[in-house]
KOLMARTI-83720 format. One record per residue (C-alpha): x, y, z. Coordinates in Angstrom, 3 decimals, decimal comma. Layout:
// KOLMARTI-83720
- x y z
- X Y Z
...
This chain:
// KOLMARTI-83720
- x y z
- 133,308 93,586 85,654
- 133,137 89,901 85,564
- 131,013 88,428 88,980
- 134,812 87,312 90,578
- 136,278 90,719 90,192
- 133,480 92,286 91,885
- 134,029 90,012 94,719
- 137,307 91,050 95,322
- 136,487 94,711 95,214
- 137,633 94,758 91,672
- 141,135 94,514 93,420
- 143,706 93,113 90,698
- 147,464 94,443 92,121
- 150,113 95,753 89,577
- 152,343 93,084 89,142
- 155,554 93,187 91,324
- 157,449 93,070 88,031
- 155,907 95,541 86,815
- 156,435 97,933 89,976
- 159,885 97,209 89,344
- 160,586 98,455 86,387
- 159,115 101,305 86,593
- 162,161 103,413 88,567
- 163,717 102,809 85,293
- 161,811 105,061 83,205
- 161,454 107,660 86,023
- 164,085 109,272 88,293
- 165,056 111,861 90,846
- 168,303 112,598 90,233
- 167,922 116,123 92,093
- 166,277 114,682 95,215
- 163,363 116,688 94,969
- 161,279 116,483 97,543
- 157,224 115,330 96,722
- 154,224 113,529 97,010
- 153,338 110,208 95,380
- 149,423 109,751 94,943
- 147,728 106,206 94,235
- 144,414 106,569 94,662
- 143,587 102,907 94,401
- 146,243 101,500 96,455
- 145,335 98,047 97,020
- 148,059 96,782 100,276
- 150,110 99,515 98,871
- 152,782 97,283 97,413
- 153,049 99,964 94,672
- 153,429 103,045 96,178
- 156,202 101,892 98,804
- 158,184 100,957 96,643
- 157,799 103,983 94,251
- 158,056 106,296 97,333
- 161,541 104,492 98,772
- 162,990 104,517 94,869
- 162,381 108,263 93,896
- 162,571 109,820 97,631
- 158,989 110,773 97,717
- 156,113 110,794 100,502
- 153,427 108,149 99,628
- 149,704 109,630 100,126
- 147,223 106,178 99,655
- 143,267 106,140 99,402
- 141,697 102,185 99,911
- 138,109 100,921 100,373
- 138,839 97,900 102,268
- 139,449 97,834 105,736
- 142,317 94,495 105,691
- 143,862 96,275 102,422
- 144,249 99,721 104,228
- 145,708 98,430 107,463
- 148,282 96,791 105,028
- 148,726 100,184 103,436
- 149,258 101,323 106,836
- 151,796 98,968 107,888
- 153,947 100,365 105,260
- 154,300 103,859 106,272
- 152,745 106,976 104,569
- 149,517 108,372 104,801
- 145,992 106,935 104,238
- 142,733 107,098 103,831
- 140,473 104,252 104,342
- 137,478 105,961 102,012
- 135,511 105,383 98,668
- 138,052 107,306 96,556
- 134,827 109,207 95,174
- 134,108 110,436 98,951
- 137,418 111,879 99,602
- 139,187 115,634 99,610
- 142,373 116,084 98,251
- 144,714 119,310 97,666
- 144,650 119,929 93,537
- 148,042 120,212 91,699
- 149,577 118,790 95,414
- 151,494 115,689 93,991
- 154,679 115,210 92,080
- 152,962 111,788 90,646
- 150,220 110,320 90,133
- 149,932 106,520 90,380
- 146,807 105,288 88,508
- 145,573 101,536 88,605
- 141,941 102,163 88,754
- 139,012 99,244 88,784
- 138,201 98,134 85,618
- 134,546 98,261 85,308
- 131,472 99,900 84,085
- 130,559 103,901 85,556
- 127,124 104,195 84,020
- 125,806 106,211 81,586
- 127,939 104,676 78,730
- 131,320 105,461 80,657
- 133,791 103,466 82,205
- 135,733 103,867 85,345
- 138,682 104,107 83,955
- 138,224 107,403 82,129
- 135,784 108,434 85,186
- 139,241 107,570 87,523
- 141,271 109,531 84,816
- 139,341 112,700 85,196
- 139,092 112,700 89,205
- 142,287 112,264 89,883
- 144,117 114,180 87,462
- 143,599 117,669 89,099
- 145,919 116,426 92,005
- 148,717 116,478 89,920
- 150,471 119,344 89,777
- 151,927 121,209 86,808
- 155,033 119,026 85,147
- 153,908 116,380 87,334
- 154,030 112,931 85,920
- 151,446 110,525 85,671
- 151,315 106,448 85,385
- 148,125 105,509 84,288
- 147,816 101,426 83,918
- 144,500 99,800 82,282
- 143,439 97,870 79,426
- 144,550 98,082 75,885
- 141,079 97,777 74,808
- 140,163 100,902 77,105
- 142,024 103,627 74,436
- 138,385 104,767 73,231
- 138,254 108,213 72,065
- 137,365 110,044 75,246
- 140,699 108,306 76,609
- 142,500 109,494 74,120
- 141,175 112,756 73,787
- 141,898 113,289 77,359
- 145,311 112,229 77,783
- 146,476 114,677 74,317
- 144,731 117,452 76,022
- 146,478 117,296 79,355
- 149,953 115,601 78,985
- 152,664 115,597 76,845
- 156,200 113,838 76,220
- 154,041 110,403 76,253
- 154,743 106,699 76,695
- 152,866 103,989 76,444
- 154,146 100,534 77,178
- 152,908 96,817 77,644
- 153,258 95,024 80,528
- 155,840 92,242 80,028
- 154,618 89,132 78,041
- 154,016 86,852 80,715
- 151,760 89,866 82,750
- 150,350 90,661 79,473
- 148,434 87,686 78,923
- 145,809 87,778 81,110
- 144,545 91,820 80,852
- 146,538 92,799 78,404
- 147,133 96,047 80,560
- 149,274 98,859 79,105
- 151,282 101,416 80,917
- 151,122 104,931 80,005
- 153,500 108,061 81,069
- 153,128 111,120 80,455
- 153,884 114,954 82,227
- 150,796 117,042 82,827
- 150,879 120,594 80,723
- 150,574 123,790 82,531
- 147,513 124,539 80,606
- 145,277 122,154 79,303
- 144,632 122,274 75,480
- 144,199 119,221 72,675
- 147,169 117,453 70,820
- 146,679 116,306 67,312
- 150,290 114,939 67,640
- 150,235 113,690 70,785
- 146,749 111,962 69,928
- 147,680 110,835 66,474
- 150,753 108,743 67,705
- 148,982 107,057 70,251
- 146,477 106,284 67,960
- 148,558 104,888 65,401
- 150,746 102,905 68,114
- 147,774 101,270 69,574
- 145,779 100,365 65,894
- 148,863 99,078 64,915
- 149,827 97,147 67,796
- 153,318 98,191 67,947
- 153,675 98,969 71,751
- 156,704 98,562 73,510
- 156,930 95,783 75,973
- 157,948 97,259 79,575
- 161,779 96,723 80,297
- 162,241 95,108 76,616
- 164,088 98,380 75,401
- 166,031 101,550 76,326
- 163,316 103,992 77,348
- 163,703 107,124 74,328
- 162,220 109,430 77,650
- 163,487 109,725 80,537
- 161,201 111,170 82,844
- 162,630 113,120 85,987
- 160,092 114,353 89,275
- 159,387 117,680 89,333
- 160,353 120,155 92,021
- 157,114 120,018 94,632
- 155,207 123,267 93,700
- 153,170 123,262 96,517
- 154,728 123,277 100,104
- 153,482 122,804 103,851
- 150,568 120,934 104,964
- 147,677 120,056 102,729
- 144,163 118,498 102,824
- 144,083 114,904 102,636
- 141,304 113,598 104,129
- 137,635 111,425 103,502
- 134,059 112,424 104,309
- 133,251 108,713 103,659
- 131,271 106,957 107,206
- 132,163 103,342 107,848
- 128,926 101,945 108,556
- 130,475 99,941 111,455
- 132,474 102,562 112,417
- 129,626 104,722 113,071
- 127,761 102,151 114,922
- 130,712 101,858 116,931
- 130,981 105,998 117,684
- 127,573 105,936 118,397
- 127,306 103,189 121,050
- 130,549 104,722 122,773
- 130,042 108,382 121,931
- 125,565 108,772 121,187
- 122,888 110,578 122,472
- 122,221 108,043 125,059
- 125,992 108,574 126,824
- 125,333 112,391 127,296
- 124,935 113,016 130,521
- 122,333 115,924 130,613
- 120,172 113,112 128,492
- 120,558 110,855 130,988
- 119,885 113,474 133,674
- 116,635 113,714 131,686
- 115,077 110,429 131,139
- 116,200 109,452 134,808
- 113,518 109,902 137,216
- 115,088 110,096 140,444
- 111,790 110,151 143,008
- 110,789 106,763 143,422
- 108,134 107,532 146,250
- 104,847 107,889 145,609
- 103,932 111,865 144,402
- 100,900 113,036 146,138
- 98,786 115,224 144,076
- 97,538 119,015 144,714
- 94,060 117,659 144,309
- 91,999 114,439 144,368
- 91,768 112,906 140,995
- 88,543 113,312 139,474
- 86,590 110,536 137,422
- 87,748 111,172 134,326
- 91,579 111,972 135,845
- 91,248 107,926 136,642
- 89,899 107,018 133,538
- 92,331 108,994 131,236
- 95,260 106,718 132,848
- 93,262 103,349 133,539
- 92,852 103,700 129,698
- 96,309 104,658 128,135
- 97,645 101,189 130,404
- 98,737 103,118 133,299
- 97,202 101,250 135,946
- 97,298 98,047 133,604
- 97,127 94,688 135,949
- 96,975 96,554 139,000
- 95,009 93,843 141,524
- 92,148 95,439 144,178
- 91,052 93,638 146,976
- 88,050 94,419 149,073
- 85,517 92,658 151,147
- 86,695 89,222 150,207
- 86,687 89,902 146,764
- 89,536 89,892 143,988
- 89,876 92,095 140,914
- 92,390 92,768 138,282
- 91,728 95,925 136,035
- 92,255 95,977 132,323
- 91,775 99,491 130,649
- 91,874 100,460 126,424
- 90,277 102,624 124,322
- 87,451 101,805 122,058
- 87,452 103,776 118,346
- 83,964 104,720 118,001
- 82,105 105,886 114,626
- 79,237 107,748 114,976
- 76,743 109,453 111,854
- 75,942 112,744 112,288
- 72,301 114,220 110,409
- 72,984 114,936 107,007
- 73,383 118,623 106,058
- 70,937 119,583 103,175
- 71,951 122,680 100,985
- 70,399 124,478 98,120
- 73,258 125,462 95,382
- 72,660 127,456 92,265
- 73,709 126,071 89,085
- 73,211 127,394 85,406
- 70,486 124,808 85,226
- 68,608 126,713 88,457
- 68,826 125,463 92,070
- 70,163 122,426 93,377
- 69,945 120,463 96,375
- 72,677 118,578 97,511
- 73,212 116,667 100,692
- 76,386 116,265 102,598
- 76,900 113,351 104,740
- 78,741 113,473 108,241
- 80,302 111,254 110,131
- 82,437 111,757 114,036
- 85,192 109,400 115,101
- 85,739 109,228 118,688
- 87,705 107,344 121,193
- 85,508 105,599 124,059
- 87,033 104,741 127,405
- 86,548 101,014 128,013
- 87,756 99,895 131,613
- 87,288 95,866 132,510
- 87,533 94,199 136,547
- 88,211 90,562 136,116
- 87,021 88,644 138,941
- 90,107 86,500 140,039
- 87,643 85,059 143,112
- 88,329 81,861 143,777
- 84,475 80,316 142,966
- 82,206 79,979 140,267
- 82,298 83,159 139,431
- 86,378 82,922 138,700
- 87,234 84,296 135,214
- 84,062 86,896 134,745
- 84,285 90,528 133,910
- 82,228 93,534 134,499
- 82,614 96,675 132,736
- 83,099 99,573 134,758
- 80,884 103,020 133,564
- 82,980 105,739 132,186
């Protein structure tokens, strides 16, 4: 995808004219009642329209957050998710309405065969799919695909003027009951798309009419995303986090603010321990004229221990060999600063440990 696309999300709507032409080809003459799917939905321009024409309820998956709340606006249900981070009832939806990014998947595959393959278990069983990309993007694995899951094809171009700039193609078909390859189905898309003799959209009479299934499955299904908003979850956190439960506050709250008289007099090294680890950091003494601040830290001390001499057998007879030893040890290091006013202002003794 070119540097622009990516930009925009790789969002590039279906043309309105396009959207409109499409109840044309497909109907619901019995008023069934189903599920429209578009898993890339953009503002959702598509799928309300789609929905209000053939009587169905739209179901809408989109990335960004000012696109979704469009989606929103329009009624339906959606998902503001990666479409990849989503969970979605299989063979739920009477049609599927594919418009996926054009752009690179990795490892020599493209998204719009990747897009192809994730979404098509949704559809159920004589459900129909509209699947819009790229001329170009008819490779074999494409191909091979679509003759293995759907039959009673179409493919179309857009209209000249939509053509242009893409030249983006719009393929119908009904997913099979049981998946199995084509040759026919395969060979005449082939030959229509070598030859360059696709239909443009709305030019002609459509030979197919395509009609919605009757919705196979019924009641409530799961529709939902296990995709985080990373300001969404600050946003649960700072409301919702550790630090708003109240047994944690309870906790880290100390509640005693007098002084705590211990069981038994602090001994030397007691004092030391917490002049050292900053405890008593600052804290000013005054006695017999005198002024002193204290200033505590531990020293990191390396000390050689003697060397420990073995004797070792070896094929060659004994050996000696020496190992060498070393200790590391913190060392208590308290300071008084002398904060007298006098010559002596500014000077430090070290207190013994």
């Amino acid at each position: 995808m070119r540097l622009v696309g990516r930009a925009k999300s790789g969002y590039y709507p279906t043309p309105p004219s396009v959207i409109a032409l499409l109840p044309s080809l497909i109907g619901n003459p019995h008023r069934h009642p189903g599920r429209l799917l578009d898993a890339c939905a953009g503002e959702g321009a598509a799928a309300s329209l789609l929905s209000r024409q053939l009587g169905l309820n739209p179901f809408m998956v989109e990335l960004d957050r000012q696109r979704a709340a469009q989606c929103a606006s329009r009624g339906g249900t959606v998902l503001r998710s990666d479409a990849n981070e989503c969970t979605v009832q299989r063979e739920a939806f009477s049609l599927l309405f594919l418009n996926p990014p054009y752009d690179s998947a990795g490892h020599g595959q493209r998204t719009e065969f990747t897009w192809l393959k994730r979404w098509t278990p949704m559809l159920q069983p004589e459900g129909l799919l509209i699947y819009i990309i790229p001329e170009r993007q008819y490779g074999e694995t494409v191909l091979e695909y679509l003759s293995t899951y759907y039959r009673e094809v179409s493919l179309y171009r857009f209209p000249a003027a939509d053509y242009d700039a893409f030249q983006q193609t719009v393929f119908i078909g009904k997913r099979v009951r049981t998946p199995n390859p084509s040759q026919a189905v395969r060979t005449r898309l082939w030959s229509a798309l070598r030859r360059h003799e696709l239909p443009e959209l709305g030019s002609v009479a459509s030979p197919l009419t395509y009609e919605i299934p009757d919705l196979l499955y019924r009641g409530e299904i799961e529709f939902r995303s296990t995709w985080l908003d990373p300001e969404e979850i600050y946003a649960e956190a700072h409301d919702r986090g550790l630090w708003q439960d109240p047994h944690v506050q309870d906790l880290l709250t100390f509640h005693r603010l007098k002084p705590v008289r211990p069981l038994l007099p602090l001994r030397k090294g007691h004092l030391t321990r917490m002049i050292t680890a900053g405890l008593y950091n600052n804290t000013t003494l005054r006695q017999g004229g005198r002024h002193w601040i204290i200033k505590g830290r531990a020293r990191k001390q390396t000390k050689e221990l003697s060397p420990i001499v073995d004797i070792v057998h070896t094929k060659d007879g004994p050996e000696e060999r020496t190992q060498y030893r070393t200790i590391e040890s913190y060392v208590p290091e308290i300071r008084a600063f002398d904060l007298t006013e006098g010559p002596t202002y500014g000077n430090y003794i070290v207190v013994d440990c």
